[in-house]
C-alpha positions as CSV (number, residue, x, y, z in Angstrom):
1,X,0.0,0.0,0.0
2,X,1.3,3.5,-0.6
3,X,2.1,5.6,2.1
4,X,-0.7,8.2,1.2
5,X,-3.0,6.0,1.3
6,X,-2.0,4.0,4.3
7,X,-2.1,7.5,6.2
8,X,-5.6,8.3,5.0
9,X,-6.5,4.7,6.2
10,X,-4.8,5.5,9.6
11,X,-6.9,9.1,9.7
12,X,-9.8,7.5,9.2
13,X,-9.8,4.1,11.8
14,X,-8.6,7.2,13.8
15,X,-11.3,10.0,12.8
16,X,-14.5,7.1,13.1
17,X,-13.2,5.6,16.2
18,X,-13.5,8.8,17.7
19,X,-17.0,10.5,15.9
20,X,-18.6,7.1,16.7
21,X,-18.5,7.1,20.1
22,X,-22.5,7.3,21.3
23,X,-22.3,9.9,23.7
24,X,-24.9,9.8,26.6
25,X,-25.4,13.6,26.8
26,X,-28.9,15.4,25.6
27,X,-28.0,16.7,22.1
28,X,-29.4,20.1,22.9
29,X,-26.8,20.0,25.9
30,X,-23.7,19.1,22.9
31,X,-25.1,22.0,21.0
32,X,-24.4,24.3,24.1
33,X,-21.4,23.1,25.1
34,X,-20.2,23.3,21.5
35,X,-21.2,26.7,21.6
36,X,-19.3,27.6,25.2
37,X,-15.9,28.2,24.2
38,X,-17.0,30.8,22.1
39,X,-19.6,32.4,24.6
40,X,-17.2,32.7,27.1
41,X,-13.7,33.7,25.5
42,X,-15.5,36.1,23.2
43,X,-13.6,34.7,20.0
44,X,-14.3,35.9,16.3
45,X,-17.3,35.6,14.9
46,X,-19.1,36.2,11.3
47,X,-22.2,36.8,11.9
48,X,-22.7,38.8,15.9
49,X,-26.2,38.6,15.9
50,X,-28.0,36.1,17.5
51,X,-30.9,34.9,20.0
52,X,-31.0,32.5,21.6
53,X,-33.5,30.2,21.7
54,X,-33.4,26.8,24.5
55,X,-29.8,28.6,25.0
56,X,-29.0,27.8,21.6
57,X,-26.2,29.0,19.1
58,X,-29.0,30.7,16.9
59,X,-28.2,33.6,14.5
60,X,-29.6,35.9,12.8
61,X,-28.6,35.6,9.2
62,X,-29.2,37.5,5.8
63,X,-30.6,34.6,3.5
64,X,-32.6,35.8,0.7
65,X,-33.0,39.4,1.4
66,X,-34.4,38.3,5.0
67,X,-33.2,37.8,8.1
68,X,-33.6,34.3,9.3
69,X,-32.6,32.5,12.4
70,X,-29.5,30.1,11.7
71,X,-28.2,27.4,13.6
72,X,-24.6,27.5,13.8
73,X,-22.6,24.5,14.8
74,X,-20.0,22.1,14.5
75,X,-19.8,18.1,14.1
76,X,-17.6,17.9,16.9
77,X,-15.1,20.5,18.9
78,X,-11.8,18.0,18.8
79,X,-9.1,19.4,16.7
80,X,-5.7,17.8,15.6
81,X,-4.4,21.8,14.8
82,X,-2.7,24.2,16.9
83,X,-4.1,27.4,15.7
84,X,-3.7,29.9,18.1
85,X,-6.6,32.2,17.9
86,X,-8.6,29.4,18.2
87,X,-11.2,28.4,21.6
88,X,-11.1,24.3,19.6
89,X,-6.9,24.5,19.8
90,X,-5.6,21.4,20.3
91,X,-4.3,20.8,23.7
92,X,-6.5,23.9,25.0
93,X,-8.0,22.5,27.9
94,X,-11.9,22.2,27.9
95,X,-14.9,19.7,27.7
96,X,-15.3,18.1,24.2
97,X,-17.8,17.3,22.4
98,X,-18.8,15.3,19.1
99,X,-22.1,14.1,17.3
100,X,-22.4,11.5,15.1
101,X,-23.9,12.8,11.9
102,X,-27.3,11.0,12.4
103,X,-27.5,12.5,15.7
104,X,-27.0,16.0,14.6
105,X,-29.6,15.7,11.8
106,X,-31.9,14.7,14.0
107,X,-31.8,17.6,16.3
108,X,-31.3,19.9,12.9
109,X,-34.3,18.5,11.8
110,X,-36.4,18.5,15.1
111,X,-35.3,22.2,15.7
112,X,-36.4,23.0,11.6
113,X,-39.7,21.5,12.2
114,X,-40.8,23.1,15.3
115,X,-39.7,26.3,13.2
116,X,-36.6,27.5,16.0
117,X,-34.0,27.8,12.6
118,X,-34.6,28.4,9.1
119,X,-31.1,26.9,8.3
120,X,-27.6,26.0,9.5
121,X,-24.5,26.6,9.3
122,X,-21.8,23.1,9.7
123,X,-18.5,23.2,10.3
124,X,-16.2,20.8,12.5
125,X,-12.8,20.5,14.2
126,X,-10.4,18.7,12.5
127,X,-9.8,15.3,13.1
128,X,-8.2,12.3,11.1
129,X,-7.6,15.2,8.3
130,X,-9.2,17.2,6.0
131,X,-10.6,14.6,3.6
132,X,-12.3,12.5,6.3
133,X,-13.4,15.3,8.4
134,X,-15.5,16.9,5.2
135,X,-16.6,13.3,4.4
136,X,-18.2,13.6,7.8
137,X,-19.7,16.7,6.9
138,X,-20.4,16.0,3.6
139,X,-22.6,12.9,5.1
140,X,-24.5,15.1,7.2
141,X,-25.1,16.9,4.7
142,X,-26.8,14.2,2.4
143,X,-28.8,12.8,5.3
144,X,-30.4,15.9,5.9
145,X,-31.3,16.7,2.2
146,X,-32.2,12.8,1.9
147,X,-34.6,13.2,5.1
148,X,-36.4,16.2,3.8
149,X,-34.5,19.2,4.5
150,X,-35.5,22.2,2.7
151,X,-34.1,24.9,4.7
152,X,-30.6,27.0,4.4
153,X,-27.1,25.1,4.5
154,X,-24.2,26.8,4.7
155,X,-21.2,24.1,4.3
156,X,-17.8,24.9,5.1
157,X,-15.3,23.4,3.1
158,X,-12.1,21.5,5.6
159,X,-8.4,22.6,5.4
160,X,-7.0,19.6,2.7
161,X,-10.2,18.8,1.0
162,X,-10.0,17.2,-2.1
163,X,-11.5,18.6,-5.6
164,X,-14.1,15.6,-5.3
165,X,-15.3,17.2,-2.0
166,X,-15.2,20.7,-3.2
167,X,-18.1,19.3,-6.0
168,X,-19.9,17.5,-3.7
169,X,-20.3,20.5,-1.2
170,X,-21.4,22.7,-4.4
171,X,-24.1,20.1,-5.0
172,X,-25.7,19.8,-1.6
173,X,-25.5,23.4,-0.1
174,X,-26.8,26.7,-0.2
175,X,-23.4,28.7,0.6
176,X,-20.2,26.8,0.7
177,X,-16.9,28.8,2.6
178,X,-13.5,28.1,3.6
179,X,-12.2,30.1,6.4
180,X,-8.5,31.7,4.7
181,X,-7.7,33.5,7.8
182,X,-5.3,35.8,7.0
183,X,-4.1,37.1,3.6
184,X,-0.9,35.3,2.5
185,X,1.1,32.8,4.0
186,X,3.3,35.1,6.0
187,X,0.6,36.2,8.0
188,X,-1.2,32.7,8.3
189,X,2.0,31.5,9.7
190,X,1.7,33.5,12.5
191,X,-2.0,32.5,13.4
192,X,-1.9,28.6,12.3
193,X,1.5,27.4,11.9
194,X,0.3,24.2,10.7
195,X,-1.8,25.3,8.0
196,X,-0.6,25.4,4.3
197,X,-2.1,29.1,3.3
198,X,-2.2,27.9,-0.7
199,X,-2.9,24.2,-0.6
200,X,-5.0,23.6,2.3
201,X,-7.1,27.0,2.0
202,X,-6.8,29.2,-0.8
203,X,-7.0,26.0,-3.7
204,X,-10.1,24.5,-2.4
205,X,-11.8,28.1,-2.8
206,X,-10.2,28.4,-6.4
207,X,-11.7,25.0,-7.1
208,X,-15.2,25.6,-6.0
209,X,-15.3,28.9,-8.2
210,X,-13.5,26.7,-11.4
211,X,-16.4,24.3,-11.0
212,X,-19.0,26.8,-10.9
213,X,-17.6,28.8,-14.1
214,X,-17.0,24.8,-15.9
215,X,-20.0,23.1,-14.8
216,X,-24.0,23.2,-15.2
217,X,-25.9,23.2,-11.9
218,X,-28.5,21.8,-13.5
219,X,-26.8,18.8,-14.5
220,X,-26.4,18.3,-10.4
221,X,-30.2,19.4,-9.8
222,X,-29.7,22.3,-9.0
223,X,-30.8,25.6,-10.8
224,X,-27.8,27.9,-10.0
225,X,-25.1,26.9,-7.4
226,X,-24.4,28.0,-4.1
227,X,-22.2,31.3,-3.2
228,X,-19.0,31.2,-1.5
229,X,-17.7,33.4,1.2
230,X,-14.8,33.5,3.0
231,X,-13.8,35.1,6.6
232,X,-10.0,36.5,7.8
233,X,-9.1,37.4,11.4
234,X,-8.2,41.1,11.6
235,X,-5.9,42.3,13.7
236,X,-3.9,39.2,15.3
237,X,-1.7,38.7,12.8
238,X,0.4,42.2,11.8
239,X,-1.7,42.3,8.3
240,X,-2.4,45.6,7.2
241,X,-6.0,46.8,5.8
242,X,-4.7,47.2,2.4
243,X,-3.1,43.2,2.6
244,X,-6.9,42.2,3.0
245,X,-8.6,44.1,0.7
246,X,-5.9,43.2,-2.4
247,X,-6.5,39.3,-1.9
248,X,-10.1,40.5,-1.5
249,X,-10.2,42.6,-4.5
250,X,-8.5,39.3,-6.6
251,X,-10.9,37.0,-5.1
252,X,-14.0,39.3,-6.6
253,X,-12.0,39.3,-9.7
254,X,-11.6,35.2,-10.1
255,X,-13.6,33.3,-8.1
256,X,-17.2,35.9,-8.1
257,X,-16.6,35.7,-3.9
258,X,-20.4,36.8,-2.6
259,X,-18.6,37.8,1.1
260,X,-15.9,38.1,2.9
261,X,-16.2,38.2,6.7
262,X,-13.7,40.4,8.7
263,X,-14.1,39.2,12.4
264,X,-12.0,41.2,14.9
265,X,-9.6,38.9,17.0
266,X,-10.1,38.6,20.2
267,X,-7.8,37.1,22.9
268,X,-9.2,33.9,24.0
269,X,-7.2,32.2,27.7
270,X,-4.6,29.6,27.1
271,X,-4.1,30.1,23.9
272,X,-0.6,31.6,22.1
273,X,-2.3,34.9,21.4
274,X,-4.2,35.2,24.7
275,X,-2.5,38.4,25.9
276,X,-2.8,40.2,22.4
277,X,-4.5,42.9,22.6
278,X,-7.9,42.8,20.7
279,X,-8.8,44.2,17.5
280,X,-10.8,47.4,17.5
281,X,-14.7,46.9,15.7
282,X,-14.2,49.9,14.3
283,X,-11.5,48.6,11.9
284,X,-13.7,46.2,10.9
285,X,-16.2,48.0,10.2
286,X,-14.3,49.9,7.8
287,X,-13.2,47.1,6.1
288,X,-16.5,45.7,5.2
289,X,-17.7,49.6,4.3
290,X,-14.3,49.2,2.0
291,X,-15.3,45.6,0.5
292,X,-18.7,46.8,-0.4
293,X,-17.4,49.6,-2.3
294,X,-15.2,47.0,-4.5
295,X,-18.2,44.5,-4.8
296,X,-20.9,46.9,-5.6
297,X,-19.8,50.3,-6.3
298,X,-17.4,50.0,-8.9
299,X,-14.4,51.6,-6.8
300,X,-10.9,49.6,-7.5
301,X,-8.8,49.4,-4.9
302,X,-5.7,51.8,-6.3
303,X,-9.0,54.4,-5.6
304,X,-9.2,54.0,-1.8
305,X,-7.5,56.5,1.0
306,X,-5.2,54.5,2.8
307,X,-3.1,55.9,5.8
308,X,1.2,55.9,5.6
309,X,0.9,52.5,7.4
310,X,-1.1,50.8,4.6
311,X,-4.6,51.2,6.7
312,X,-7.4,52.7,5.8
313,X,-8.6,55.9,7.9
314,X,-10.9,56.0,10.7
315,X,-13.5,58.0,8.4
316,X,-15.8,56.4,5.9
317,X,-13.4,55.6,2.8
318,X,-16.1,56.7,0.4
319,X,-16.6,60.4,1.9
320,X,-13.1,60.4,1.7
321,X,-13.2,59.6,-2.2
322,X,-15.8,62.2,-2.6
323,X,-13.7,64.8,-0.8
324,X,-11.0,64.4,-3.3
325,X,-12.8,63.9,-6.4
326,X,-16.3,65.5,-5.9
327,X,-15.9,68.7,-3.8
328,X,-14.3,70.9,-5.9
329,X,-16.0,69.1,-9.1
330,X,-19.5,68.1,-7.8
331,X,-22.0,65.7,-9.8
332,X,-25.0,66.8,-11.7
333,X,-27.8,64.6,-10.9
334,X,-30.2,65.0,-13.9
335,X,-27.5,63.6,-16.3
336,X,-24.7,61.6,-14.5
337,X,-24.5,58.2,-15.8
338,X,-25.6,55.3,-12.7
339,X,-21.5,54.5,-12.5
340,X,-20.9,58.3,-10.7
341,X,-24.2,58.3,-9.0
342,X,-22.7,55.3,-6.6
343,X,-19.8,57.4,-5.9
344,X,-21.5,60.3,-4.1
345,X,-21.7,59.9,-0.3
346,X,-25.3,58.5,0.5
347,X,-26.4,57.3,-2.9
348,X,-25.7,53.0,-3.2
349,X,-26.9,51.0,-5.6
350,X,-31.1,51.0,-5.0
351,X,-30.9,54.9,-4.2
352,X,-29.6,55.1,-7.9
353,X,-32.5,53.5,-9.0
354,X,-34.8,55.7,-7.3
355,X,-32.8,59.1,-9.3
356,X,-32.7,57.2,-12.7
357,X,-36.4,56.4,-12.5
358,X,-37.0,59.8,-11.0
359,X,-35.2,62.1,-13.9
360,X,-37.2,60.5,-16.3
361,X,-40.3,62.0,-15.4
362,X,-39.0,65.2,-14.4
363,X,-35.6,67.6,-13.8
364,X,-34.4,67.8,-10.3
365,X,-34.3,71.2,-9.2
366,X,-35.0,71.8,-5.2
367,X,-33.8,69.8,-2.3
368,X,-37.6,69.2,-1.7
369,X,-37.6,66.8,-4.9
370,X,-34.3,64.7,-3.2
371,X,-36.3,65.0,0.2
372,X,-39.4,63.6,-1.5
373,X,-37.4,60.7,-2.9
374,X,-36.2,59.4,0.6
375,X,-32.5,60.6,-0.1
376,X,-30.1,62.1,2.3
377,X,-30.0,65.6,0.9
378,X,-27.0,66.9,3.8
379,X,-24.7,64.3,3.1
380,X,-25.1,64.4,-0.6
381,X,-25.1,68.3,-0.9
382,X,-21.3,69.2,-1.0
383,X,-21.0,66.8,-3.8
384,X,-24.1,67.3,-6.0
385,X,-25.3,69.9,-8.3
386,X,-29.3,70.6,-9.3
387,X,-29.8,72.0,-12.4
388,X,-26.7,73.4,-12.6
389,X,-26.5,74.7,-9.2
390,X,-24.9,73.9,-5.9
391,X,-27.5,73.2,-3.2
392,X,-28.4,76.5,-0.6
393,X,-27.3,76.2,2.8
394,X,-30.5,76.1,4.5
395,X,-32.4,74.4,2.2
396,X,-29.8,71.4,3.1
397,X,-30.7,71.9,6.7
398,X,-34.2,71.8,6.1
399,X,-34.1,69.0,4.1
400,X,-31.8,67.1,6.8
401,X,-34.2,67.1,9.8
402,X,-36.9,64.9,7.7
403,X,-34.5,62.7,5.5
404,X,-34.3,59.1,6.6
405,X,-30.9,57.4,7.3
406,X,-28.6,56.0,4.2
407,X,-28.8,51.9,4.1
């Protein structure tokens, strides 16, 4: 036998030996206890929003232009890696815990029908390696959608998965991710030493995009396939803003990336990193105001103000555009073209809409007509000209104390 595969013969009498064991505790108690480690060391998180329901690791997640409530969990909280950010470390001393993927569909399912979630999101520890720990997944997966499963499945894709597991993944969920953590390998190195930045994370995410430009979805039936997102840890790792937002700016480019979470670390106790100081929110709140203006507003990322460190400034990076380019040379709204409407301070993409359908009918002339169309006339007026003409002064006040907040 060749060594490779004797290995992944040894991972997997390992990996099954250990997901196997029946475990006498109430599911519902595994799902909190999965959930601990995070709720207590306050470690990174995608999606901060949550309920909780029975005590439950439920969030509230954007899914079809709604917000639903999302069950996110893992297979099991043993993990053969060392990374160290991370609450599942191995060696980090806590209870484990692990369900067998019948068990866990079960309770998915229960949960689903009594109408608690509207979907989940599955992920694991590592154990035996990447292939066997996403054929676990991959096998919860396909009991759920063979037991009736309609609802929302976001499916992470394991460090080392094959191409074979990338497809299947594409096939069975909703949103598939892989967590790239940092933005090259010198940074990865210093939050998982153990993880190979290009083989183990970045490829599998170039092969789920290659698969979805190659292949039909409805040869797999499905009618379009599922978007992928991925999520780094800011601020543990000495990246800079501008590091993130290039390999995020290339992943929009080649593999059509729907998201990119930016969670901000926080020190978590007996862990390498646990006297690091954490990552301002703030940061990453600009980062996501940054990657929306690459995904949706046409902006490249030569156009964005970036401090002498590589960082982006404290202020909102598209009033700092606008300052530059618009004050001295503001936009005409009755005839600039939908591309420069996105670029003034308060207008995103349905707002442009709204003008384009609005100018048809008739010119824009007062702040009143802005104000009637739901816009933010005060933040728009030192950019914007009417007819022509620069906005008055108080006319922008006026207009500010009735205009509802941007999106």
């Amino acid at each position: 036998m060749e060594e490779k595969e004797r290995d992944e013969c040894n991972a997997l009498a390992i990996s099954d030996q250990m997901f196997y064991n029946k475990s006498a505790m109430n599911p519902l108690e595994r799902l909190r206890l999965l959930d601990a480690p995070l709720e207590q060391d306050g470690a990174p998180r995608a999606c901060p929003t949550r309920t909780r329901p029975e005590g439950l690791p439920i969030h509230q997640a954007a899914v079809g232009g709604r917000r639903v409530p999302i069950l996110k969990t893992l297979l099991t909280s043993a993990c053969e890696r060392d990374c160290a950010y991370c609450p599942f470390r191995a060696g980090r001393n806590f209870r484990r815990v692990t369900f067998r993927p019948d068990e866990l569909v079960e309770t998915i399912q229960a949960l689903y029908r009594k109408g608690t979630i509207r979907g989940v999101l599955l992920s694991s520890g590592l154990a035996g390696g990447g292939r066997a720990t996403q054929d676990r997944l991959l096998t919860t997966a396909h009991l759920l959608r063979q037991h009736g499963y309609r609802g929302y499945l976001h499916l992470k894709l394991m460090p080392g998965i094959e191409k074979d597991q990338v497809l299947e993944a594409l096939r069975l969920a909703d949103r598939v991710s892989i967590n790239l953590e940092a933005p090259s390998a010198r940074h990865l190195s210093r939050l998982a030493p153990h993880k190979w930045f290009w083989r183990e994370l970045l490829q599998p995410l170039q092969w789920a995009a290659e698969l979805r430009r190659s292949l039909d979805p409805r040869d797999y039936g499905r009618n379009r396939w599922p978007s992928l997102v991925t999520q780094f840890v800011v601020g543990a790792a000495q990246e800079r803003d501008r590091d993130l937002l290039a390999l995020t700016a290339r992943l929009l480019r080649e593999t059509n990336l729907a998201r990119a979470y930016f969670s901000p670390f926080r020190p978590i106790a007996d862990t390498p990193l646990a006297h690091h100081p954490p990552s301002p929110r703030e940061r990453a709140h600009n980062l996501y105001r940054a990657f929306f203006l690459l995904r949706d507003y046409g902006f490249a990322l030569e156009e964005l103000v970036w401090d002498a460190g590589g960082n982006l400034p404290p202020e909102d990076p598209k009033k700092l555009w606008a300052e530059v380019h618009l004050r001295a040379q503001p936009v005409e709204l009755n005839t600039a073209p939908r591309a420069l409407l996105l670029r003034i301070p308060g207008i995103g993409p349905r707002r442009a809409e709204v003008l384009l359908r609005a100018r048809r009918t008739a010119r824009l002339r007062t702040s009143r007509q802005l104000q009637a169309l739901g816009l933010p006339v005060t933040r728009m007026a030192p950019y914007i000209l009417l007819d022509g003409r620069r906005l008055p002064r108080q006319a922008e006040l006026f207009a500010s104390k009735t205009a509802p907040l941007s999106a």
